[in-house]
C-alpha positions in Angstrom: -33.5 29.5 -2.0 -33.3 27.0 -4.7 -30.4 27.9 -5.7 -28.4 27.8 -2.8 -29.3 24.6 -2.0 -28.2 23.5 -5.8 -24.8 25.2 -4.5 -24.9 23.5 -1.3 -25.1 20.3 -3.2 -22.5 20.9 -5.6 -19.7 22.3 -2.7 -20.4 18.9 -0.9 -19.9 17.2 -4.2 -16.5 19.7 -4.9 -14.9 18.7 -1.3 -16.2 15.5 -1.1 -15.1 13.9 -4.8 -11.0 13.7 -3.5 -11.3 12.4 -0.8 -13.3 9.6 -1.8 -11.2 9.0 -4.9 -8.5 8.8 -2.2 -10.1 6.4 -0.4 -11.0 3.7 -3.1 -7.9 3.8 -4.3 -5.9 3.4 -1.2 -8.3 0.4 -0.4 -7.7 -1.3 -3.9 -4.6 -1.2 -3.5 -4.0 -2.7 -0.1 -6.9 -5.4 -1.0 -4.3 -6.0 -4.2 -1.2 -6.3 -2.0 -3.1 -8.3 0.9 -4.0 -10.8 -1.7 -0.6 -11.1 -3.3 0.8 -11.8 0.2 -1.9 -13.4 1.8 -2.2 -11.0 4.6 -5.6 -10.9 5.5 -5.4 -7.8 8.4 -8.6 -5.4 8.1 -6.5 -3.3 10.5 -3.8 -2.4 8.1 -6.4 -1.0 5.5 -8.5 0.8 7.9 -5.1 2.6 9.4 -4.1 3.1 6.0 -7.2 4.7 4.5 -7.9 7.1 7.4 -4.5 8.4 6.4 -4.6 9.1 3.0 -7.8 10.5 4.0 -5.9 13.2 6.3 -3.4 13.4 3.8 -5.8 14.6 1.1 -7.8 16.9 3.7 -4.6 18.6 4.6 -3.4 19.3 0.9 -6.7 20.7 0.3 -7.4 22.8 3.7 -7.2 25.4 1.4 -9.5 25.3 -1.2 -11.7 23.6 0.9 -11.9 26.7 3.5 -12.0 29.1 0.8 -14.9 27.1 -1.3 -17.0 27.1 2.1 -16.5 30.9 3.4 -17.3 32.0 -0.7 -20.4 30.3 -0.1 -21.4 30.9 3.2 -20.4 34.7 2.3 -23.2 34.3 -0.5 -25.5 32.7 1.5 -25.3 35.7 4.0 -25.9 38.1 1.0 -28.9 36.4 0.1 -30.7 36.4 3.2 -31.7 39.8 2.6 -34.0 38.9 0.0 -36.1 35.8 2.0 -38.1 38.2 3.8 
């Protein structure tokens, strides 16, 4: 039991860590170029970062979908022995 949850924890670390990286450095980057031209629209960095967030999602559809059904196929496995 333990130890799926330790897995659990670690495949939302796995899928998460990208697209988080994504994000921060999307939103640096547009806080950098709003203050070099004064363009003070939250807009344009919410638009922006919802993108690259798809962007990264879609590149990794794959490993994400196979990282979840290996685990849920494990999970499935081991209920045999929580009886």
């Amino acid at each position: 039991m333990e130890q799926s949850i330790t897995q659990a924890f670690a495949l939302v670390w796995q899928i998460l860590t990208p697209i988080v990286i994504a994000t921060l450095v999307v939103g640096l980057v547009v806080g950098l170029v709003q203050v070099v031209t004064q363009i003070q629209d939250q807009g344009i960095a919410y638009v922006l970062k919802l993108v690259s967030i798809g962007c990264v999602v879609y590149l990794l559809i794959g490993f994400i979908s196979g990282e979840v059904l290996d685990f849920t196929r494990s999970v499935w496995g081991d209920l045999r022995y929580f009886r």
